[in-house]
PyMOL CGO cylinders between C-alpha atoms (Angstrom):
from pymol import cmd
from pymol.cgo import CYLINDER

trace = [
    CYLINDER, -24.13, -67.18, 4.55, -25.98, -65.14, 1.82, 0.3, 1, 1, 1, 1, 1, 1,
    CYLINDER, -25.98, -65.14, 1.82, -24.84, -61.86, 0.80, 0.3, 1, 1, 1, 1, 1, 1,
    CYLINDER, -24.84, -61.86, 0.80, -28.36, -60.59, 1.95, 0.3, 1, 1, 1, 1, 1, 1,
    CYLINDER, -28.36, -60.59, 1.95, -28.11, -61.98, 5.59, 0.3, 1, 1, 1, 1, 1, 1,
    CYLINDER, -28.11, -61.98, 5.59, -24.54, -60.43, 5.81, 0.3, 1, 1, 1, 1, 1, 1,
    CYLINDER, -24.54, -60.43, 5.81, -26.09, -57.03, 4.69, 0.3, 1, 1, 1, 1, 1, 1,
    CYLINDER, -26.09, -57.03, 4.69, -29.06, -57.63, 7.36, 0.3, 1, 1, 1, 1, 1, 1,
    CYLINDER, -29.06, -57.63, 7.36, -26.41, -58.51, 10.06, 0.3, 1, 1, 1, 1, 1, 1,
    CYLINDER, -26.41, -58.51, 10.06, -24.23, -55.42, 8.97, 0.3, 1, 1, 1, 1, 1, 1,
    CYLINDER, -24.23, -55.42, 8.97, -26.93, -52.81, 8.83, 0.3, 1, 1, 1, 1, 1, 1,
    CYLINDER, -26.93, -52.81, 8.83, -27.37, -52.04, 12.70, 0.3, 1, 1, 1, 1, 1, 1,
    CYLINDER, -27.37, -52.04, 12.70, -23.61, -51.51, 12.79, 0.3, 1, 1, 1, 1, 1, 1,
    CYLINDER, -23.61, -51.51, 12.79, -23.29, -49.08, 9.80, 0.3, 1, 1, 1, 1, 1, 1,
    CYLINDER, -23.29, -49.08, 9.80, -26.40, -47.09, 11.65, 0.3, 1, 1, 1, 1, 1, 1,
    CYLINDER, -26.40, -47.09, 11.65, -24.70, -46.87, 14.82, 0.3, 1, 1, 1, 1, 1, 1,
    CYLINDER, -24.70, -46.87, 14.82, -21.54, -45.93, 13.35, 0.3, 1, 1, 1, 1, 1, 1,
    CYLINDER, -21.54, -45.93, 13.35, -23.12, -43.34, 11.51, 0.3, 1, 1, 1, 1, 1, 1,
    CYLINDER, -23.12, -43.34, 11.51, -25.40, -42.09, 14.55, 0.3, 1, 1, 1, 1, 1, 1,
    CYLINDER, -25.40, -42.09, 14.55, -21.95, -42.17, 15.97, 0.3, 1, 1, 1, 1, 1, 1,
    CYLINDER, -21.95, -42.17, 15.97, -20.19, -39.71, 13.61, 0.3, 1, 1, 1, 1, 1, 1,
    CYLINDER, -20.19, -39.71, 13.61, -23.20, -37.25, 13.54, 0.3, 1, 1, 1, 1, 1, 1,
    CYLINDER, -23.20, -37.25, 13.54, -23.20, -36.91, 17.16, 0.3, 1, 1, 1, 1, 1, 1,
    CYLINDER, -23.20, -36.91, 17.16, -19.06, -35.85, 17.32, 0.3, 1, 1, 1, 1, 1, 1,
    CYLINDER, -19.06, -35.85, 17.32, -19.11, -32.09, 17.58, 0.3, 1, 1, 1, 1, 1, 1,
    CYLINDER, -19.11, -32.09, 17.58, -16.86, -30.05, 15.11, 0.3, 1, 1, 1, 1, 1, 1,
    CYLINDER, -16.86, -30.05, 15.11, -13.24, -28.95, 16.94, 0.3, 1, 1, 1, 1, 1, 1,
    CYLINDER, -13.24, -28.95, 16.94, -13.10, -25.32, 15.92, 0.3, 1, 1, 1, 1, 1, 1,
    CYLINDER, -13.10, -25.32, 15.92, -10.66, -24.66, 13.53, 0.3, 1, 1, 1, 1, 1, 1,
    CYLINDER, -10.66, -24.66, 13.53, -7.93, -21.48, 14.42, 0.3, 1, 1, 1, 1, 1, 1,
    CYLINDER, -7.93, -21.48, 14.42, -5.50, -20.71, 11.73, 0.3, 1, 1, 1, 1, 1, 1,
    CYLINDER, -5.50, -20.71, 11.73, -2.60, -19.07, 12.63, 0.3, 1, 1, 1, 1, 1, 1,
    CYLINDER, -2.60, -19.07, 12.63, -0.29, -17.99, 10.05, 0.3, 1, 1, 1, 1, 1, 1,
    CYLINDER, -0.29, -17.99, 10.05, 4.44, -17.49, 11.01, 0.3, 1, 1, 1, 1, 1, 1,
    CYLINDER, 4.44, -17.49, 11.01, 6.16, -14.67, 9.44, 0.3, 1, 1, 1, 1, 1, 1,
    CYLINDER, 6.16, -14.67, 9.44, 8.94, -13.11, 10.16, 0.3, 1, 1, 1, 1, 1, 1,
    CYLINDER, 8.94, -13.11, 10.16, 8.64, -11.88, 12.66, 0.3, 1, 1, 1, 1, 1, 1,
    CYLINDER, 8.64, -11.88, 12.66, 4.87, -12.45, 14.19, 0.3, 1, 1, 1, 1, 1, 1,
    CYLINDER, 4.87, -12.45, 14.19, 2.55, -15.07, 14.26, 0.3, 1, 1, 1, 1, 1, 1,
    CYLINDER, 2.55, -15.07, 14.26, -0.91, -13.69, 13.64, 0.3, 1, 1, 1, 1, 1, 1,
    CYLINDER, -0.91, -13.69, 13.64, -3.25, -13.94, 15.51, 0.3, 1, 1, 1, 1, 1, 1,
    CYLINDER, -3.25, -13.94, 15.51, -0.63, -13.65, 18.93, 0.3, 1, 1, 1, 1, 1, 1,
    CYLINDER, -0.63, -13.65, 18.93, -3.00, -13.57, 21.19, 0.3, 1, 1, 1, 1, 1, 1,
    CYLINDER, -3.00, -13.57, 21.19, -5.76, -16.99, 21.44, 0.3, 1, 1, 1, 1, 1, 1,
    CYLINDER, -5.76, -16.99, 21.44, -8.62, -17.09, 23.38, 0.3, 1, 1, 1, 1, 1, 1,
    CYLINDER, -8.62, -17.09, 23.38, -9.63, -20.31, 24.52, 0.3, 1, 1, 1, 1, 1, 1,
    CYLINDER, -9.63, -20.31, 24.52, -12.56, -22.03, 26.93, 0.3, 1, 1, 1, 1, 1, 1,
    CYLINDER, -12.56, -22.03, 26.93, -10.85, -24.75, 29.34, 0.3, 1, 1, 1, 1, 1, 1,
    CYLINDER, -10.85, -24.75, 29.34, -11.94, -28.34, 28.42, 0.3, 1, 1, 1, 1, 1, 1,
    CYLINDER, -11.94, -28.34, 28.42, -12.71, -26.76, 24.78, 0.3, 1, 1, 1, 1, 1, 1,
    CYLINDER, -12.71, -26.76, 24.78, -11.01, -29.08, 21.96, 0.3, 1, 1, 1, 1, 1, 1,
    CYLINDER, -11.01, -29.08, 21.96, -9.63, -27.12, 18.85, 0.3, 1, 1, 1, 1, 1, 1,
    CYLINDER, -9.63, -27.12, 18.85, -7.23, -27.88, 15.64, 0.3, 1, 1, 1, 1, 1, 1,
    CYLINDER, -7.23, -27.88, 15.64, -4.26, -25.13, 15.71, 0.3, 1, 1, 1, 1, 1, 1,
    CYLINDER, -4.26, -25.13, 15.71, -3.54, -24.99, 11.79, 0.3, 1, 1, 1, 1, 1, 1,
    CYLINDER, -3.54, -24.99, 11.79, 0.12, -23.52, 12.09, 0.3, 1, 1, 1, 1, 1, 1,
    CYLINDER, 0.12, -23.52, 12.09, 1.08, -22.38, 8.18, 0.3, 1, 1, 1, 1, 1, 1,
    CYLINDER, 1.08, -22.38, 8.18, 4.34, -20.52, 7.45, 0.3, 1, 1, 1, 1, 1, 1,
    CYLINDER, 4.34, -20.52, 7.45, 4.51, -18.01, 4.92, 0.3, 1, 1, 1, 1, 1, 1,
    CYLINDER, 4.51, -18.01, 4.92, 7.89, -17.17, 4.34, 0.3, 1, 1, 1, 1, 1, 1,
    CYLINDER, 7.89, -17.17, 4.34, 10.63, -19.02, 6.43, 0.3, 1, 1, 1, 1, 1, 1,
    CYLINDER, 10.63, -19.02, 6.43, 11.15, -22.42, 8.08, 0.3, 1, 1, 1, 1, 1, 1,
    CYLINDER, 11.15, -22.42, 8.08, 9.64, -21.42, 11.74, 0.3, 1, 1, 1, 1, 1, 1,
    CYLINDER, 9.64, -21.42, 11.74, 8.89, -23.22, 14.57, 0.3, 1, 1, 1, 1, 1, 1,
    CYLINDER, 8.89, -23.22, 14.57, 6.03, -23.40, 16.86, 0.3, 1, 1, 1, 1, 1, 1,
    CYLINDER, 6.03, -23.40, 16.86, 6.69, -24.21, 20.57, 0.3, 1, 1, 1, 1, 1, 1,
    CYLINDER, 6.69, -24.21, 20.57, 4.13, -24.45, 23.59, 0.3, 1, 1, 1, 1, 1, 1,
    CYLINDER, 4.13, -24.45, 23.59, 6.07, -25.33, 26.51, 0.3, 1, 1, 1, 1, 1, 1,
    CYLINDER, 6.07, -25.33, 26.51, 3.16, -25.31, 28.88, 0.3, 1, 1, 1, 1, 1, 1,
    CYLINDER, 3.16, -25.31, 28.88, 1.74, -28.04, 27.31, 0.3, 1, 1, 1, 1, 1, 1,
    CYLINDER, 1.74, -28.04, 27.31, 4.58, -29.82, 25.67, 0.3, 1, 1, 1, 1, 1, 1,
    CYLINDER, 4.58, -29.82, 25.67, 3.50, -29.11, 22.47, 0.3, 1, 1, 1, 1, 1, 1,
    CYLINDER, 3.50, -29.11, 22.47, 6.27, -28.42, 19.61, 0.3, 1, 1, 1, 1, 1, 1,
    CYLINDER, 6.27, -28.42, 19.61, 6.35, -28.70, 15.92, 0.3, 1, 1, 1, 1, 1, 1,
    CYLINDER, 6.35, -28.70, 15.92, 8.38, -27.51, 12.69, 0.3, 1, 1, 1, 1, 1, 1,
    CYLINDER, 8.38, -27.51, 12.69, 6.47, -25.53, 10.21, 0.3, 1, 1, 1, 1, 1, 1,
    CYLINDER, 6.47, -25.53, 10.21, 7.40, -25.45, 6.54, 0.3, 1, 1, 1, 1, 1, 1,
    CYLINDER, 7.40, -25.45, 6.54, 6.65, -22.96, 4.39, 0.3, 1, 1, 1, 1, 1, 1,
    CYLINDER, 6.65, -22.96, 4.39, 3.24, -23.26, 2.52, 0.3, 1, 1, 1, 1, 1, 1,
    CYLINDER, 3.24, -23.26, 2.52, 2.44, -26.56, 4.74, 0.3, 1, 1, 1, 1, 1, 1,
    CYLINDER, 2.44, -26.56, 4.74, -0.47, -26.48, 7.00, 0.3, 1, 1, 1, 1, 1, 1,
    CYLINDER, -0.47, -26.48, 7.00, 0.17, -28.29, 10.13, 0.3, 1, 1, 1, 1, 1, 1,
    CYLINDER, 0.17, -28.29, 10.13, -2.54, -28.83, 12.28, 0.3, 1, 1, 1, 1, 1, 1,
    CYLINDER, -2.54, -28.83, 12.28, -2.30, -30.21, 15.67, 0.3, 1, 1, 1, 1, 1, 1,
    CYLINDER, -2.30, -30.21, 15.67, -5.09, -30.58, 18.52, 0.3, 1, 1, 1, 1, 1, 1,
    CYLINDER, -5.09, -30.58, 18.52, -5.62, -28.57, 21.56, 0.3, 1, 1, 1, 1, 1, 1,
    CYLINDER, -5.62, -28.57, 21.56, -7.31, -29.14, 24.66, 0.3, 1, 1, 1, 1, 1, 1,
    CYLINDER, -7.31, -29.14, 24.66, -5.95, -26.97, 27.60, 0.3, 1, 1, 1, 1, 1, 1,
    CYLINDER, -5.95, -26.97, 27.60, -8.05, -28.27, 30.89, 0.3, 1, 1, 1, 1, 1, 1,
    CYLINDER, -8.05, -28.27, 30.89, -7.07, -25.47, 33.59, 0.3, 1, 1, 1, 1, 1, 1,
    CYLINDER, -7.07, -25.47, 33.59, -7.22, -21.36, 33.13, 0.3, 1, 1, 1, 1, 1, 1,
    CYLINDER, -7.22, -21.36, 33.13, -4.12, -19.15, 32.46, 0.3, 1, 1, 1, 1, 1, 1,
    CYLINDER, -4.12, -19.15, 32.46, -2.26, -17.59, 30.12, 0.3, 1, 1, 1, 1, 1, 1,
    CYLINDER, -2.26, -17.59, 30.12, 0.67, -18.96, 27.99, 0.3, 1, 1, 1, 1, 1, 1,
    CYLINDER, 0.67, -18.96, 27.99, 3.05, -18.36, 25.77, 0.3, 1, 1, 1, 1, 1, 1,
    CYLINDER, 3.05, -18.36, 25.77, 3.85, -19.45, 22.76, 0.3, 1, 1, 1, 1, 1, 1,
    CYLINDER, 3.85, -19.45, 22.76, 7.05, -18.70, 20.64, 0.3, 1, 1, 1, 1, 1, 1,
    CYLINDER, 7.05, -18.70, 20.64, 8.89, -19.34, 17.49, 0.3, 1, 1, 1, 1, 1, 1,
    CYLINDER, 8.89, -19.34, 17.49, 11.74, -21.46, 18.47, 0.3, 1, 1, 1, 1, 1, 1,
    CYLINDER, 11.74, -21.46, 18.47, 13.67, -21.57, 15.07, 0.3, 1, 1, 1, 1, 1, 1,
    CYLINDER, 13.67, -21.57, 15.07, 16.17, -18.37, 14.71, 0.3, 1, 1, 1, 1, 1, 1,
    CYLINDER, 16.17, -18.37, 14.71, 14.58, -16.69, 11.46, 0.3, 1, 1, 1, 1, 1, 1,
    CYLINDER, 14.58, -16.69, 11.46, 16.72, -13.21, 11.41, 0.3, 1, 1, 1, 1, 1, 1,
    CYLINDER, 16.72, -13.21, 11.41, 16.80, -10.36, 13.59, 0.3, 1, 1, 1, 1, 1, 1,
    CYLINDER, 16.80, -10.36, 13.59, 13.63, -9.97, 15.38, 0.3, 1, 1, 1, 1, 1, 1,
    CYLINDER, 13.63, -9.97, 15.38, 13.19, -13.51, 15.97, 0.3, 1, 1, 1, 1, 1, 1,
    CYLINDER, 13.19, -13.51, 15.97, 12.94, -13.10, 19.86, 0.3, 1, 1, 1, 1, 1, 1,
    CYLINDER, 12.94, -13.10, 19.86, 9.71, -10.73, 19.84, 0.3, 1, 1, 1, 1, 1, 1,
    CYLINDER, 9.71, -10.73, 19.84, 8.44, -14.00, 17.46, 0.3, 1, 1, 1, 1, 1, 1,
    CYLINDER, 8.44, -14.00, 17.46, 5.82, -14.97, 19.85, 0.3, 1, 1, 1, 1, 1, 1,
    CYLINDER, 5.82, -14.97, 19.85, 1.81, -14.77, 21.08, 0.3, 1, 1, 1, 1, 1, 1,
    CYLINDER, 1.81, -14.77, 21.08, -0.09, -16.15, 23.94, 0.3, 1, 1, 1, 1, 1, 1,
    CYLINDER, -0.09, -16.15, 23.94, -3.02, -18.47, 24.51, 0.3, 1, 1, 1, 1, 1, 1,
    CYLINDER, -3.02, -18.47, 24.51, -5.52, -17.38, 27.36, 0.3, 1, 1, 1, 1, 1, 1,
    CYLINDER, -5.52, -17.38, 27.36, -7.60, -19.96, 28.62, 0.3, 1, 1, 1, 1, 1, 1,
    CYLINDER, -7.60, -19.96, 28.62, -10.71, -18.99, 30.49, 0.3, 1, 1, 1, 1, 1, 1,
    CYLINDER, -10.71, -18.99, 30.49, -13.56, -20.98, 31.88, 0.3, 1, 1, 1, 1, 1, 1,
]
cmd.load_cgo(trace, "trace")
């Protein structure tokens, strides 16, 4: 098969897989920065069903990010952005908390996400 039938076979799936990528909406983006002893912002306000990225950075300790209410845990090292995906499908409010000891004050470490509709 010539190179120019392959292209004319391959074009129709390049456009769709481009139409494709222009049509995926943008996950909001909510940085959230651990220090000792606050994450900031604490308090998220969400829309149920709405997808975002959570970009957890910590500034000056090894801390840990924990969302028990939807099973969502991860480290966070110091200067490395971790970002992890959200979608929280019913209403409430829940907490969030920094579940690696980092000094005296640790246990007032924590925020809450609100999810409306």
């Amino acid at each position: 098969m010539s190179s120019r039938r392959r292209l004319l076979l391959a074009a129709p799936l390049l456009l769709a897989s481009s139409a494709m990528l222009a049509k995926a909406p943008k996950r909001r983006v909510i940085r959230i920065e651990a220090r000792k002893f606050r994450f900031a912002p604490n308090v998220i306000e969400l829309k149920a069903g709405e997808e975002v990225v959570l970009e957890l950075t910590a500034i000056d300790f090894v801390h840990g990010f924990s969302l028990p209410d939807f099973n969502l845990r991860v480290d966070l090292v110091m200067g490395k952005p971790v970002r992890v995906t959200l979608k929280p499908e019913r209403e409430g409010r829940f907490g969030f908390l920094c579940d690696n000891f980092c000094g005296s004050g640790h246990e007032e470490m924590a925020g809450t996400i609100v999810v409306k509709a």
